[in-house]
N, C-alpha and C positions, 0 to 999 in steps of 0.2 A: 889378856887371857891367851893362853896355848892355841895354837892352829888347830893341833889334833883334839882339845877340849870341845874346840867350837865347831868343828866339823861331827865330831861325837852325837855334841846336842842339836845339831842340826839333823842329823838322821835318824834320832828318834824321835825327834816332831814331826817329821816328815814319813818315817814310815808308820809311826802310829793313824796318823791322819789318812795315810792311803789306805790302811788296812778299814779304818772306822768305820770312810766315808764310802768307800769305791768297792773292795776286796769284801767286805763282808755282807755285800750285794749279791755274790755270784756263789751259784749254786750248780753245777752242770750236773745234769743226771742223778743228781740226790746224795751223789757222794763225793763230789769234789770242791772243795773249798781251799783257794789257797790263804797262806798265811806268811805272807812274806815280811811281816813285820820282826821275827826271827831273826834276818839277816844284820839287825844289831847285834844281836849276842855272836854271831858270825863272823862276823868281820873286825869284835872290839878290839885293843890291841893287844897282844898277849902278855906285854911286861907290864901290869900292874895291878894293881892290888886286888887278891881276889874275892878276899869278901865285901869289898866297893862293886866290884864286879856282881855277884851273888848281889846284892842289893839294887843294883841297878836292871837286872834280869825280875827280881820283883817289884819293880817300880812300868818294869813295860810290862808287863802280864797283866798288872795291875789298870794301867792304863789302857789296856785293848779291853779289860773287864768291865770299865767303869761304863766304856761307848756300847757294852754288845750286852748289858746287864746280866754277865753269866758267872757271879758268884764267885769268882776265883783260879777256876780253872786254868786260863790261861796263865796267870803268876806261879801258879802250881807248876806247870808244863816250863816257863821260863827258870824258875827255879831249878828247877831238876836240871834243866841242860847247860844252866850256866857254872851249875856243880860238877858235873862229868864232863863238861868241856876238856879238861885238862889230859882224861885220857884219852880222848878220844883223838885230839890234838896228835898225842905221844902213838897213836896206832897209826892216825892216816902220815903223819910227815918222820915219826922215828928220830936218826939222830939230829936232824934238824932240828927237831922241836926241843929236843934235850942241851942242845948249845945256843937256845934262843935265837935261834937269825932266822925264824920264819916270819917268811913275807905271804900273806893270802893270795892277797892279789896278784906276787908276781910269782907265785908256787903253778907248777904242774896242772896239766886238769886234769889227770885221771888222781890225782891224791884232793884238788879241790873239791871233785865231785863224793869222792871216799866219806871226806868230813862233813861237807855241805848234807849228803846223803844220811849218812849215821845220824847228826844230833838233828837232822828232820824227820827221821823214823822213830827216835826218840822224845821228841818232841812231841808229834802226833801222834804218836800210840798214848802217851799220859794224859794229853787233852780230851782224843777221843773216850780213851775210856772213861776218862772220870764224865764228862759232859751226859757219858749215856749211863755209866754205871748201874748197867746191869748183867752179871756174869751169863746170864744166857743167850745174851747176844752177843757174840765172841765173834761169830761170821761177819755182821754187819760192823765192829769196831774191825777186825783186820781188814774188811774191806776197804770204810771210810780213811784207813790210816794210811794203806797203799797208794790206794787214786790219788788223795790229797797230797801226801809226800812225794809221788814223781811230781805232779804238778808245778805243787813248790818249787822242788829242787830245779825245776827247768827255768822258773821266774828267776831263781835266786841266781840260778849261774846267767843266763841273759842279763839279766842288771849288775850284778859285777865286770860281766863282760861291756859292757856297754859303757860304764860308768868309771873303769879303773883306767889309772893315770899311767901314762907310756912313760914310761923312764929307762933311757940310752947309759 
């Protein structure tokens, strides 16, 4: 089996299971929830098949669904960002992304943070809303989608930071 296969399925047992068992414990002030099990669809590799990709973004949605019994939502939210990944890619890294030589991990942090940023606002906006789905709470969905997106996004870039491999 591929290194990069088994490293793949290694991080999404692993951040499914942190998100399950630990992350969807914490609640701070009624609006902050992080969701760092995203940082799959984040970090997958950009040269491969994208609708192996798109399936695999519903297979973790699905599975953070099955532990939190919430109907879907989260596959919904995976779905949709593992779909607009691609521009979003093409807005925060430009021609890099267009000659395929981006590296995440050893990209920039203000364009990490760009993309890291975007598909987690995008992310939590779809979850939030759908989870509350109801148009007249529009204040409390921007809110919970704000908090919980910096939050995120500070997990997400600390564990990248933490976790990505130095190479000279």
């Amino acid at each position: 089996m591929n290194n990069t296969v088994t490293l793949n399925i290694i991080r999404f047992v692993i951040l499914v299971l942190i998100q399950a068992l630990i992350l969807n414990n914490i609640n701070f002030l009624g609006y902050i929830n992080p969701y760092i099990y995203i940082l799959f669809i984040l970090l997958y590799p950009i040269q491969n098949n994208r609708l192996l990709f798109i399936f695999l973004g519903f297979l973790l949605g699905l599975s953070v669904d099955l532990f939190l019994d919430s109907g879907g939502v989260h596959a919904a939210a995976c779905v949709f960002i593992a779909y607009i990944r691609p521009l979003v890619l093409k807005f925060a890294y430009g021609m890099t992304y267009e000659h395929q030589t981006v590296k995440i991990s050893q990209s920039e942090m203000g364009q990490r943070i760009t993309y890291f940023g975007i598909l987690t606002l995008l992310h939590h906006l779809m979850l939030i809303s759908l989870e509350v789905f109801n148009s007249t709470k529009v204040l409390l969905i921007l809110k919970k989608t704000l908090f919980s997106s910096i939050f995120t996004i500070i997990l997400c870039v600390l564990i990248t930071i933490l976790f990505s491999q130095k190479s000279k």
